[in-house]
C-alpha positions as CSV (number, residue, x, y, z in Angstrom):
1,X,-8.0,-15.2,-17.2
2,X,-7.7,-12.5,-14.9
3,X,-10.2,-11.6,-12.4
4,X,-10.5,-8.0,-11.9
5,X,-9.7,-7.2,-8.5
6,X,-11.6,-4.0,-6.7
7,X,-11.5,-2.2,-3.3
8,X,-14.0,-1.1,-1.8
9,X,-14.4,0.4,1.8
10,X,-17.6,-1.0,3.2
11,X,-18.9,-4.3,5.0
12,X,-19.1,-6.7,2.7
13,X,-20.9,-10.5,2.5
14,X,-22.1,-13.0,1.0
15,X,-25.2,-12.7,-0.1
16,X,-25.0,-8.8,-0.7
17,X,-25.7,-7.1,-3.5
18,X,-23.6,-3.8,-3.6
19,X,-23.3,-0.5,-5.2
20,X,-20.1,0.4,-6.4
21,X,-18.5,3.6,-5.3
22,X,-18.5,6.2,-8.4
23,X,-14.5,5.8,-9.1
24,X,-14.5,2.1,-8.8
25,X,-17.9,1.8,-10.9
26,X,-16.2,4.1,-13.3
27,X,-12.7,1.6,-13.6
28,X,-14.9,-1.0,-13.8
29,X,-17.6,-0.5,-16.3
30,X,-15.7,2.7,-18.9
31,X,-11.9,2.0,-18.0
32,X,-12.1,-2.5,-17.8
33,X,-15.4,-2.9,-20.2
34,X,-17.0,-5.2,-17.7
35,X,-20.7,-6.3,-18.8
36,X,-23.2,-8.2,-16.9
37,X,-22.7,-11.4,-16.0
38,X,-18.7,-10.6,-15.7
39,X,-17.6,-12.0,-12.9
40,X,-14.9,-9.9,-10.2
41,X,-13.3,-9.4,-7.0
42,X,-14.1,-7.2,-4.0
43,X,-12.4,-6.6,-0.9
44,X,-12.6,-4.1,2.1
45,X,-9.0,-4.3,3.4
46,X,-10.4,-6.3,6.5
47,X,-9.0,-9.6,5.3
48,X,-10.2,-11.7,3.1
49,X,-11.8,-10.8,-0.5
50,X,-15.3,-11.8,-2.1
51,X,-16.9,-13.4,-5.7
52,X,-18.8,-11.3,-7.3
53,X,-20.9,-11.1,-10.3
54,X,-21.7,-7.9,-12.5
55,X,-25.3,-7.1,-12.8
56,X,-26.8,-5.0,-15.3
57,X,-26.1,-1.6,-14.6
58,X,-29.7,1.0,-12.6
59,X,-29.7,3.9,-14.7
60,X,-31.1,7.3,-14.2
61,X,-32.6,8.2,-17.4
62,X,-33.7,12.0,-18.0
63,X,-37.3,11.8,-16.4
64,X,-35.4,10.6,-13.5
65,X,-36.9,6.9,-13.4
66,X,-34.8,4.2,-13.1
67,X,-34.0,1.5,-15.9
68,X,-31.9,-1.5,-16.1
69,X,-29.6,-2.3,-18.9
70,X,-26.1,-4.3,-19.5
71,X,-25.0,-2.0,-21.8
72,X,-23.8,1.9,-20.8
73,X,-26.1,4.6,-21.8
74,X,-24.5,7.7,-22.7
75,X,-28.0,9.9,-22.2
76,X,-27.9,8.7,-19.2
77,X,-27.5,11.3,-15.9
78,X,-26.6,8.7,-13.3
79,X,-25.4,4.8,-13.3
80,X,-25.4,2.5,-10.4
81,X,-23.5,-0.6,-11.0
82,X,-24.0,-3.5,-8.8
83,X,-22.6,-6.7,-7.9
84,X,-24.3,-9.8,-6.5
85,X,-21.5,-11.3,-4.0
86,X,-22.0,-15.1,-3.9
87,X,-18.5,-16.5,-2.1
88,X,-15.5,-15.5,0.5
89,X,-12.3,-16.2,-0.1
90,X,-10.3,-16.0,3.7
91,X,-6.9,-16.0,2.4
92,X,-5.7,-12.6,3.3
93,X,-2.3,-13.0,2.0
94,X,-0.7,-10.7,4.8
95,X,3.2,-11.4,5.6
96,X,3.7,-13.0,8.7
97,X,6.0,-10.6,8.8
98,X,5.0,-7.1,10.7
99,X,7.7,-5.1,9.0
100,X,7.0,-1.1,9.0
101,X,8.5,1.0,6.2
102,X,9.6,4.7,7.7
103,X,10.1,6.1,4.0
104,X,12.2,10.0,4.2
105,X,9.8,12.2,1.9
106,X,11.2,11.8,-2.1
107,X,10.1,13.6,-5.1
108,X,5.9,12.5,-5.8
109,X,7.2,9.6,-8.9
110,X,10.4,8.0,-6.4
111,X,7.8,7.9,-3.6
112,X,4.8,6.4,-5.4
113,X,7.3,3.7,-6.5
114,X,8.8,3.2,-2.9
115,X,5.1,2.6,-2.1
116,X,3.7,0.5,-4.8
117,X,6.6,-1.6,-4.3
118,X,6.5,-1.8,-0.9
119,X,2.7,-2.9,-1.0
120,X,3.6,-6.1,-3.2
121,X,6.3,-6.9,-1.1
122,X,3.8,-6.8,1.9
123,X,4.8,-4.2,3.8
124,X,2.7,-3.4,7.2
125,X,2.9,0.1,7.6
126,X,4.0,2.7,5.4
127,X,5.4,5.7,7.5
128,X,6.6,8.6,5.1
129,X,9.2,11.0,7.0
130,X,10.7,14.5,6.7
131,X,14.6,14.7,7.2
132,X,17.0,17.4,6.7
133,X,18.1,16.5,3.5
134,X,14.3,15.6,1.6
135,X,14.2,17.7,-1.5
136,X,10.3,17.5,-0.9
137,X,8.6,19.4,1.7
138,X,5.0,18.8,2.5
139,X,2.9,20.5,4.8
140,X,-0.8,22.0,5.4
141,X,-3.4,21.2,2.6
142,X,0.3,19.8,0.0
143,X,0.2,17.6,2.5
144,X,-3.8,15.8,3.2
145,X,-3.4,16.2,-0.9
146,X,-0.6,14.0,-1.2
147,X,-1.6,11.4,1.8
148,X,-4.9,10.7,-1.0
149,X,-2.6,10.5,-3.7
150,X,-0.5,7.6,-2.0
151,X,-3.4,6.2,-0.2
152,X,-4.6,5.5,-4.0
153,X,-1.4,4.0,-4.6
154,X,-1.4,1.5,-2.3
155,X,-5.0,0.8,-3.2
156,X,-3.8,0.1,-6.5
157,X,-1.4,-1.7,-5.6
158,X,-2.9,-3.9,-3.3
159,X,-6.1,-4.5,-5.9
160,X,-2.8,-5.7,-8.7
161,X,-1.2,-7.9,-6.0
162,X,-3.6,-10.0,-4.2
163,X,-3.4,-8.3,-0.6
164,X,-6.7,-8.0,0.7
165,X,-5.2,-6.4,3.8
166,X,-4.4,-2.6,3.4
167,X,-1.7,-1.6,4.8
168,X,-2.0,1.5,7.1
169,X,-0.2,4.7,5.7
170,X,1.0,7.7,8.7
171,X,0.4,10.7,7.7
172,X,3.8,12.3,7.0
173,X,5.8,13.5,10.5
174,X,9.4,14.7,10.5
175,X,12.0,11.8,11.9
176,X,12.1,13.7,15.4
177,X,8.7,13.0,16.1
178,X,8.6,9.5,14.6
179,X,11.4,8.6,16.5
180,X,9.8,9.3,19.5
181,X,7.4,6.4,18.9
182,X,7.7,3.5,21.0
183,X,7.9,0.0,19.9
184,X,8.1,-3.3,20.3
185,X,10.2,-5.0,17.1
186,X,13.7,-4.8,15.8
187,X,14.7,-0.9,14.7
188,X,16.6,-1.0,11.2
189,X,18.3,1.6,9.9
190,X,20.1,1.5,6.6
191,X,23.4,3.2,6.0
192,X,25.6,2.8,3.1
193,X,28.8,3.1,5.3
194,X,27.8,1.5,7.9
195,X,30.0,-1.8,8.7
196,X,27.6,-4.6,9.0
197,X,25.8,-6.3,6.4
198,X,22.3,-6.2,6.7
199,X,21.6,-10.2,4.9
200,X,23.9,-11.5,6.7
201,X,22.7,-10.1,10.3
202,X,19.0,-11.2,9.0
203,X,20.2,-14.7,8.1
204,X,21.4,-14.9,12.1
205,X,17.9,-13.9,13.5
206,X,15.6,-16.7,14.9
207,X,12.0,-15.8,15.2
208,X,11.3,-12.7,13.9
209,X,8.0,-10.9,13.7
210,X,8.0,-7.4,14.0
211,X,10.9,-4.8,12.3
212,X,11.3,-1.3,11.1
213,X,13.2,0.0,8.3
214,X,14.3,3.5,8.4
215,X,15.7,4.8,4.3
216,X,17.0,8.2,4.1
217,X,15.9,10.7,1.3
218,X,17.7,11.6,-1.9
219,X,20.4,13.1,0.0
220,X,20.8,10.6,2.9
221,X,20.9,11.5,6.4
222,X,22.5,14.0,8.1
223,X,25.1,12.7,10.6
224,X,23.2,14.0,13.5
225,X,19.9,11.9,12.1
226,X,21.9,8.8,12.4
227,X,22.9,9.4,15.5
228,X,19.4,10.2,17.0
229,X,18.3,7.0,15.5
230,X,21.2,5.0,16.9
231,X,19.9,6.8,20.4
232,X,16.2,5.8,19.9
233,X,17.4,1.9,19.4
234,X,18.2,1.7,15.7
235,X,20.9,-0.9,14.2
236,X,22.7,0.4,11.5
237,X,23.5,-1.7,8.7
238,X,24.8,-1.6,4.9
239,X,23.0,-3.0,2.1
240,X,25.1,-4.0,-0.1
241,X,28.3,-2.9,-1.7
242,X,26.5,-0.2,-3.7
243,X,24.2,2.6,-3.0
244,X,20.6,2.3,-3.8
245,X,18.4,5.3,-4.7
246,X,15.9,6.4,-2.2
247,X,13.2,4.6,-3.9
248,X,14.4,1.6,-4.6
249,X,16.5,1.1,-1.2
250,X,12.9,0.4,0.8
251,X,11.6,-2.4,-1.9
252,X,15.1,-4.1,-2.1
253,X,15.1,-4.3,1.7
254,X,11.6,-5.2,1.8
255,X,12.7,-8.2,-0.8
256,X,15.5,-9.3,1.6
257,X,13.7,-9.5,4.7
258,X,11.0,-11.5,2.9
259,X,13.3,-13.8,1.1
260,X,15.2,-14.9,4.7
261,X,12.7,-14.2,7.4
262,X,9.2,-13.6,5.5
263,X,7.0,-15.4,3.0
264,X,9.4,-15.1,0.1
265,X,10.3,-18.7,0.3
């Protein structure tokens, strides 16, 4: 069986007994069924996740007293559910990895994907970027709205996968500026006619730890963009003898670099 997995964005430990956030409660209790007694999963995105145990649900009733009861109450105003956390699991099941993901801006659908992906591949940082050619532009209020849409997304995805370590999501910058960033790890950036195979470069590498990946939009980059990258210390390298879509270019990178220098072994 299953245990349901849920984040929640608070200090957590053992011994605690804590209120659900409203969404989560919601998922929980009206989307999953849960009942008292059920037993789940909490984690903060700090590391590590904690054992938890449903209790009945503090309800509101219409003379505003409170009332406990394991089954939901439609009368009812207002629901607290609550979980009694009795154990700590440290296992964090973070890559060893760093890898950051600098994803060129895709339709809402290709990028959610890109991300989700991403997330069970166990990316580190999901960096979404503007390029000439992205078919999707996002700025002002479009854009806080869509940095909550994929922040939920990785949430999601981390909650399905295991990862009790969120990764951190940039809010969406256009590749000039990001490539002004300075850093530490290997620069990757993937080209379809680029010479070079990307595997078998990875498979010559000796202890790596930190990498970028740089994948171009639905219409690739312009040839100026790969040249500004090439400037700012980016290797170009091919994939593989066919071209990948925008969102599924980042996860099958993501899968390769994990397979020969990560944890997918």
């Amino acid at each position: 069986m299953v245990i349901p997995r849920f984040y929640v964005p608070q200090p957590l430990a053992v011994g605690q007994c804590v209120t659900l956030p409203e969404v989560v409660a919601n998922h929980a209790v009206r989307v999953l069924r849960l009942q008292a007694g059920d037993s789940l999963v909490l984690f903060n995105g700090e590391g590590g996740a904690y054992e938890g145990t449903l209790l009945a649900q503090v309800v509101e009733d219409e003379s505003g007293r409170g009332r406990r009861e394991g089954k939901q109450s439609r009368a009812s105003k207002q629901r607290d559910v609550q979980v009694q956390l009795s154990g700590f699991q440290p296992d964090d099941r973070a890559s060893p990895l760093r890898i950051s993901l600098w994803q060129g801006v895709s339709a809402a659908e290709r990028m959610d994907t890109t991300w989700q992906k991403s997330v069970e591949l166990g990316v580190h940082r999901c960096v979404p970027v503007e390029t000439r050619r992205c078919v999707t532009r996002l700025d002002g209020a479009r854009a806080e709205k869509r940095h909550a849409h994929w922040q939920g997304v990785i949430v999601a995805a981390a909650e399905q996968c295991g990862l009790n370590r969120l990764p951190e999501l940039n809010t969406v910058q256009s590749l000039t500026e990001a490539l002004r960033e300075s850093g530490t790890g290997i620069r990757i950036m993937l080209d379809p006619d680029a010479v070079e195979s990307y595997p078998a470069w990875l498979e010559r590498q000796q202890g790596l730890t930190d990498l970028t990946l740089l994948i171009g939009p639905e219409g690739g980059f312009a040839p100026e963009e790969i040249e500004a990258a090439k400037a700012a210390g980016f290797l170009c390298f091919r994939l593989g003898p066919r071209v990948f879509r925008t969102e599924t270019a980042g996860p099958v990178a993501l899968a390769v670099t994990q397979a020969i220098a990560g944890d997918l072994r």
